[in-house]
Structures are given as C-alpha cells and as structure tokens.
C-alpha positions in Angstrom: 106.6 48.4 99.6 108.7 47.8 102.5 112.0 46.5 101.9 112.2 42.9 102.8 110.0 44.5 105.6 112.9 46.8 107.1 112.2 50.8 107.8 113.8 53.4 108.9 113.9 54.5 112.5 116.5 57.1 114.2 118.5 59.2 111.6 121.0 61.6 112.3 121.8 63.8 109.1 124.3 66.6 108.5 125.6 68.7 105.7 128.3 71.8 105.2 127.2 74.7 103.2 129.5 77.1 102.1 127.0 80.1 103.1 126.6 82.4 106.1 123.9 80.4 108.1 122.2 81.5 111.4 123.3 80.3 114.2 121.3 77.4 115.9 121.9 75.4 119.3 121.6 75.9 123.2 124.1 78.4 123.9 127.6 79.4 122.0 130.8 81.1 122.8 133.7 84.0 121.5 137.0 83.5 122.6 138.8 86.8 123.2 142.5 88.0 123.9 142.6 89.6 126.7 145.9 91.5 126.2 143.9 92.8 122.3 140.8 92.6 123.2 140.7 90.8 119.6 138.4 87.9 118.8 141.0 84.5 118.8 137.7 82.5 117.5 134.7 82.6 115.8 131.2 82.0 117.7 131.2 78.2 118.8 127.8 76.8 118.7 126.8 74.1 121.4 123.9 71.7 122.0 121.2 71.0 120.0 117.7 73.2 119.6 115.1 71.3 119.9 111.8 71.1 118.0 108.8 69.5 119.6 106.0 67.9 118.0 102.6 66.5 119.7 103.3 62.9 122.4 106.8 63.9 123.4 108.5 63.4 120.3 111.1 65.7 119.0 114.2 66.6 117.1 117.3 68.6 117.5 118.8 71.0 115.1 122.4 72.7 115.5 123.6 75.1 113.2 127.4 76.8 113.6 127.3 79.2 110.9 127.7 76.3 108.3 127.2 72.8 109.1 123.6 71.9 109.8 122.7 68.9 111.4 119.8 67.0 112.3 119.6 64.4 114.9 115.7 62.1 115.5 113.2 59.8 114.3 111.5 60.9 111.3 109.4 58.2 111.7 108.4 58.7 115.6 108.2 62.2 114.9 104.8 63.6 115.6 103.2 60.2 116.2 102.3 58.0 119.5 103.9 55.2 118.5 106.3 53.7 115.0 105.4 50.2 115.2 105.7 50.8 111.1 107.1 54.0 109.6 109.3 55.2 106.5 110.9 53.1 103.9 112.8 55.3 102.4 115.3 58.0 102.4 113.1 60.5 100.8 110.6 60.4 102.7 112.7 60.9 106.2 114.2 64.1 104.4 111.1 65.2 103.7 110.5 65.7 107.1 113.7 67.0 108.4 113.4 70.0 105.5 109.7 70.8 106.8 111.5 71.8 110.3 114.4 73.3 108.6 112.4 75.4 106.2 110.5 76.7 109.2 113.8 77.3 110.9 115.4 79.8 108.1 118.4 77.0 107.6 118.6 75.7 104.0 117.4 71.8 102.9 119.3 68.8 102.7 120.1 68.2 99.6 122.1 65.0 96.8 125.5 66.1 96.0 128.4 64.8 94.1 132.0 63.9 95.3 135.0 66.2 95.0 138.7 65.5 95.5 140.2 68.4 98.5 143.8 68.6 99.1 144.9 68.2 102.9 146.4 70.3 105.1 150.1 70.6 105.1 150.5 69.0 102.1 148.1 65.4 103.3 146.9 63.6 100.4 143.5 64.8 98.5 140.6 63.7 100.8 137.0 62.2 98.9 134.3 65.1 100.1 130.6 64.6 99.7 128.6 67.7 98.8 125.5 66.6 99.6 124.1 65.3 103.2 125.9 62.4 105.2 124.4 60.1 107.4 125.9 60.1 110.8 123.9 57.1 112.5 121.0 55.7 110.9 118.7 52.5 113.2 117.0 50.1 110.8 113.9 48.1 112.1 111.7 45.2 111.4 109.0 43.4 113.1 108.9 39.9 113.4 105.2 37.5 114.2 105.6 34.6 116.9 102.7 34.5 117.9 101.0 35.1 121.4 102.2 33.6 124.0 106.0 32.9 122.7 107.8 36.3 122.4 109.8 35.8 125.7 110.2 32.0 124.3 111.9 33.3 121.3 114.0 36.0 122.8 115.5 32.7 125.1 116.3 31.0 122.1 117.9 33.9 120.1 120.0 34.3 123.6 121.6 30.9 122.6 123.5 32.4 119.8 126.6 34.2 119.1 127.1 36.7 115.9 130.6 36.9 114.6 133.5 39.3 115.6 132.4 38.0 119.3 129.6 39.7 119.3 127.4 37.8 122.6 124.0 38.0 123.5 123.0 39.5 126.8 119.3 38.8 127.6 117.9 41.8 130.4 116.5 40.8 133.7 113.3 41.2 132.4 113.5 38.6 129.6 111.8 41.2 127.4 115.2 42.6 125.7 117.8 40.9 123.9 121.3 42.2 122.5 124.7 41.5 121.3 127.8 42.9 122.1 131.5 42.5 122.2 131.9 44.3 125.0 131.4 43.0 128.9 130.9 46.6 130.3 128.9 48.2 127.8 126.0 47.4 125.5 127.0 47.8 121.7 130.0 49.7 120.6 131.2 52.7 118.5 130.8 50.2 115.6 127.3 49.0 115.5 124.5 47.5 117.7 121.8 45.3 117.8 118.9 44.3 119.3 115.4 42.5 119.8 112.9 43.5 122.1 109.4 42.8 122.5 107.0 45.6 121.1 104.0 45.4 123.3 106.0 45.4 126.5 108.2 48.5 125.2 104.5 50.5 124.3 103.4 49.7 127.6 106.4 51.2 129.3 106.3 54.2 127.1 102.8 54.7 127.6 102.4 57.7 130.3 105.4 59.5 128.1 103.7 58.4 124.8 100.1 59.9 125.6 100.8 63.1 127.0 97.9 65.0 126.2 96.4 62.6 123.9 92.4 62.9 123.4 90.5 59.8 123.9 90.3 58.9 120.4 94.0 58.6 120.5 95.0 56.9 123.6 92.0 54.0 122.2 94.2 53.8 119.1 97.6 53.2 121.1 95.9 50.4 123.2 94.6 48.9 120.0 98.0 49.4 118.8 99.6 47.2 121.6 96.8 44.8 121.8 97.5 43.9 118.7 101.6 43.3 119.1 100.7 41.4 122.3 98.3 38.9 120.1 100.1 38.2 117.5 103.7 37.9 119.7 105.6 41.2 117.4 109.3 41.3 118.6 111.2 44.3 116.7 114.7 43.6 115.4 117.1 46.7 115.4 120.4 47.4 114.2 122.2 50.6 114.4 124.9 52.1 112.1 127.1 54.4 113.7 129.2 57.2 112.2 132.4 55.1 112.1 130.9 52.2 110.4 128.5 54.3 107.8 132.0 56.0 106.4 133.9 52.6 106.7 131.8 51.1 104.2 130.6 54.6 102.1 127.4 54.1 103.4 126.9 57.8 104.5 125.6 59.4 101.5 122.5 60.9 100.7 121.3 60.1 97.0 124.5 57.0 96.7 122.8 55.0 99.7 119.3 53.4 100.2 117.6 51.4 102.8 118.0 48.0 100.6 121.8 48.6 101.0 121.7 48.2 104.7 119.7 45.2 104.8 122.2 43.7 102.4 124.9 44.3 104.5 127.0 41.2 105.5 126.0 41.7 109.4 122.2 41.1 108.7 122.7 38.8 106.1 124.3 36.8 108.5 122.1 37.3 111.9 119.3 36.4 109.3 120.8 33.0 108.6 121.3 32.2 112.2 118.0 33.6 113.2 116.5 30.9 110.8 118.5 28.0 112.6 115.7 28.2 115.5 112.7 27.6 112.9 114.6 24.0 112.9 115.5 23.7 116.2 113.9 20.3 116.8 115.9 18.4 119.0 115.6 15.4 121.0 118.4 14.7 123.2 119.1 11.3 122.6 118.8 11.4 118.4 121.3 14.5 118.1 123.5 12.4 116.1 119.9 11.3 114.3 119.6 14.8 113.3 122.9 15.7 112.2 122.2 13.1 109.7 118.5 13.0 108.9 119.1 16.6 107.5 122.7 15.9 105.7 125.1 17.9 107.8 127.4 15.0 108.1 127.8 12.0 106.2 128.7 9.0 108.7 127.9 7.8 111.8 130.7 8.2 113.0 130.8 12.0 112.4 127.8 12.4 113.8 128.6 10.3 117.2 131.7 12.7 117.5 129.8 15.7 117.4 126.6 14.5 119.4 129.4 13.8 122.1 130.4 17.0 122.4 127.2 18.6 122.1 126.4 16.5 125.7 129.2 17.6 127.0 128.6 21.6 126.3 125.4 20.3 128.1 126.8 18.7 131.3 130.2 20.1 131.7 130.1 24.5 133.0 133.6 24.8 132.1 133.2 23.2 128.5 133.6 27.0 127.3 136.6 28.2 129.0 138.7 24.7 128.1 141.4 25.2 125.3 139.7 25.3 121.1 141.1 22.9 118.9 140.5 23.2 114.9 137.8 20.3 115.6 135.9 22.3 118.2 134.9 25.1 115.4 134.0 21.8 112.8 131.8 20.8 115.5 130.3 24.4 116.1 129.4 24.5 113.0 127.8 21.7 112.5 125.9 22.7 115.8 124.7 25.4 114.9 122.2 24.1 111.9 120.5 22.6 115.0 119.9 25.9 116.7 123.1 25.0 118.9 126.0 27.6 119.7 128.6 26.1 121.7 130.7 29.1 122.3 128.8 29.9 124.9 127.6 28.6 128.0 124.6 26.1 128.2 121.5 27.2 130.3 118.9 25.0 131.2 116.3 28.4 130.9 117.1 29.4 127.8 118.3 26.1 125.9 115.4 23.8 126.4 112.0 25.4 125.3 113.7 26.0 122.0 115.3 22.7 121.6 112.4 20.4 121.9 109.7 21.4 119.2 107.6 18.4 119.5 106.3 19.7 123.4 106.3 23.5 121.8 106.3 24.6 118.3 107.4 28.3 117.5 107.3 29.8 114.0 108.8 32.8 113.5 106.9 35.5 110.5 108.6 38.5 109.1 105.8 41.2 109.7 105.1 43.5 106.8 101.3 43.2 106.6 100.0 46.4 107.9 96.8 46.3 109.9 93.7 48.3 108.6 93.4 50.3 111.0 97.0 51.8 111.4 98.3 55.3 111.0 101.0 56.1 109.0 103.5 58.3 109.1 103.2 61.8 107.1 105.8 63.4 106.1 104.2 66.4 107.5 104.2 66.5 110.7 102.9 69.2 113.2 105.4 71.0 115.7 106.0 74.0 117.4 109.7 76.2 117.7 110.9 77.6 120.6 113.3 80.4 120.7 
C-alpha cells in the first residue's frame, strides 16, 4: 500500500565497514615522499563505478577500502519509466545489495548506535552502524485531469512555502519549484518541485527507449497517454544530506518512508496545496467570501482585507512597500482563498485559478495503479563493467 500515495525515487546510501574491502571508483591515487620514497597516504578512491541496466538507467558504486556507497534510483533502475515504484525501504535495498553482491562489496545492512569519543579530546559523537541515507527524493502523483495540468502548475505559482521559500514557474509552464534562493534552484537544505509527467516522458523518450523492442516502446506510449488524459503532475521533494542528519532522518532500520511524509514541510505544502480546491473567487464578493466560509467575523474585517487584496491586484509595488503586523493578519486570511500576497500578482497565473465558476479544477491524489502497469522488481537486470 502506498503511503498516503508517496514512493520512493532517488536514494543515495552509504555505510563504513570495519573490513578490508576492494577498491571501487573511476580512478585512485598514492601519495608518496619523494625524499623516502615512503607512502604519506593510503590509496584515495575517486568517482563513482557505474552499473548499467537496460533504457539508460544506472547506478554508481564507490568503494575506498571501507565505506561503500551507493548513489541512483532503485525504482528507475532497469525500467523505461517510474511513474509508480517502491514504497519502502526494503525493497530499494533490496536492489542496491543485488549490484553489490555481484560486485564482491558486502550488503547494506540495520545497525545500532554507539557513543565514539572525538579527536583531541572532542565530546563523544552518536555513530550509526548500520547504512545512512545521504539524499533520499520522495514522489507522488497527483490527477487534474486533461486539459488543466499547466492550469494547476499557474495556480500553485501563486503561493509561497515558509522560510521564503518562492515559486519559480519554467519558461515552459510545464515545471514548477520553490526556492529561497534567486540564483539557484533549491538549496543544500531541501527542494521541491511539480512538474508535469507526460511532458517530462516525452522529453525523455529517445534517452528512455534506447534499444527498446516494440512491445516496449507501445507500453511507454501507453504509459504517457495515460498521464496526458488524466492531467498526472508529480510532486517531489528532496532531502539532502544536511537536512536527513538535522532531523535523524538518515538511518536505515530507525527511518521509513511514512516519516518523511510527516515531516512539517509536507505537511504544510499539503495544507496550502488544498487552498486552490477552494479557490472560488469573484472579484467583487472577496469580502463575501471571507465571511461565507467564517475566516472573519465582521464586515468590517472583511472590507479591510478585501481592500487590500485589490490593491496587491492593482498596485506592482504592493510587495516591495514596508509590512506591518496587519499585513501578515491579512495574508493569512488570504491565503484560505488561494491568495498569497507576498508575492507579486500576475494576471497569467492569478486568474484561471481564481474564478471557478468559468473553470473548475479538482485536484486527486493518484495511487490507483492502472492494470496494465509494470512494476518495479527488485531484481533488476544489469551488466558490470571493469
């Protein structure tokens, strides 16, 4: 059963093993002394090996004598496409230990935690035994229906997420998502993301169906034709390395999928993602609203805020003008209407969603898998290259 229809996708897995391992990666290194002749270092490992499996897909191992890590998608691994794949923990493992068996390297594995004293006399240090997590992406599809995909990436570009997290919606109106940063997309921190499914398949395509038999490249159109009809956009989020060991949500065996999806950040971008299903806004009856489904309690409340909802609408500079205490009451109130006004108003993105009675668009969580799909196996064909 998937977890509130979450899987996993990208997982990057290592784990220390106090044995002599062989060495794995592109190319290493000895340092020597010149004056001795003696070895200063020990062999230094770099890049990853990688280990291909059928329609591109692959994974890279590294191995430096004792640390063994993994970085992929379990679930993309071996397959033309992961509009659905693992649910679980186990099962990605599963995978990574087929390669890793084949490679001589030993499994990942559950450990236990142990208390390690410092260097130079630095406070004990918590150490996992088993594998960590270094970055793990966790994915769901979402039903819009055909026809409204691009509709409801424009309305989810109308909202902020907290620690200033803004939306940037790509050229092609097919990509949506947030960062606190105006250079770069995401951070060190985290990342998310909506795209539409179809439109990424199509793209992939060529890449996706390298030397794919007829009966498969019929099953990845069938596969996009049906995420074009029924409007799939796939939500992503990424945990990086810093925020998995932030929040002890590294650990292999302590952490499952369900406690991701309960983490504040989603919990959050879930409540404001449900704000558009009741985004139906007239312009004239905002204050109408605001009452009609009890956010405020007089008229007068609700005058004040509809006034300052028409002028995010009229005035460009409304965001960029000084924010009282009563700017963030109104935001708030705001935002049960599908309206963020911490960021600018645009006429492209702000109006389809806004007015429901011309255009009605009802947002699914897709779990329901097709009859026709293939799932992931845990067993994957691929080939090793010296």
């Amino acid at each position: 059963m998937i977890d509130n229809g979450f899987f996993i996708d990208k997982l990057n897995v290592v784990q220390t093993h106090n044995d002599d391992l062989p060495f794995l990666g592109k190319h290493g290194s000895i340092e020597y002394d010149l004056l001795t002749g003696e070895t200063v270092n020990a062999m230094k490992v770099c890049g990853k090996h990688p280990v291909k499996a059928s329609f591109s897909t692959s994974l890279r191992v590294h191995c430096d004598g004792q640390k063994v890590a993994i970085e992929g998608n379990p679930s993309r691994f071996g397959r033309p496409e992961n509009l659905f794949g693992f649910d679980n923990f186990e099962d990605c493992i599963t995978v990574y230990n087929h390669v890793l068996r084949d490679l001589g390297l030993p499994p990942f594995t559950k450990g236990e935690f142990e208390f390690r004293q410092g260097k130079d006399g630095e406070k004990q240090k918590k150490f996992y035994t088993g594998a960590n997590f270094t970055h793990v992406d966790i994915t769901k599809n979402h039903m819009v229906g055909e026809g409204n995909a691009h509709a409801y990436l424009r309305a989810l570009a109308t909202l902020t997420l907290p620690n200033g997290k803004h939306p940037f919606l790509y050229p092609n109106g097919a990509t949506l998502d947030f960062s606190s940063s105006k250079s770069s997309r995401g951070s060190s921190w985290d990342y998310d993301k909506f795209y539409i499914k179809y439109i990424e398949l199509l793209e992939n395509r060529s890449s996706n169906l390298r030397d794919a038999s007829q009966d498969e490249i019929d099953y990845y159109d069938s596969v996009v034709e049906h995420c074009r009809t029924h409007g799939v956009v796939r939500e992503e989020h990424s945990f990086k390395s810093k925020k998995l060991a932030r929040y002890d949500l590294c650990y292999y065996g302590y952490t499952h999928l369900s406690t991701l999806v309960n983490h504040h950040t989603l919990n959050t971008l879930e409540k404001l993602t449900k704000t558009l299903e009741v985004a139906t806004m007239d312009y004239v009856t905002i204050a109408d609203q605001l009452l009609q489904k009890d956010i405020v309690k007089s008229r007068q409340s609700a005058n004040a805020t509809a006034q300052v909802a028409y002028s995010w609408m009229n005035n460009p500079h409304f965001c960029t003008q000084v924010r009282t205490s009563n700017f963030y009451v109104h935001k708030k109130r705001l935002l049960s209407l599908g309206l963020d006004i911490s960021i600018p108003f645009r006429t492209d993105r702000n109006v389809l969603p806004m007015i429901r009675n011309q255009r009605e668009i009802t947002r699914m969580d897709y779990a329901c898998i097709p009859t026709f799909y293939r799932q992931p196996t845990t067993r994957p064909v691929f080939q090793l290259f010296a």
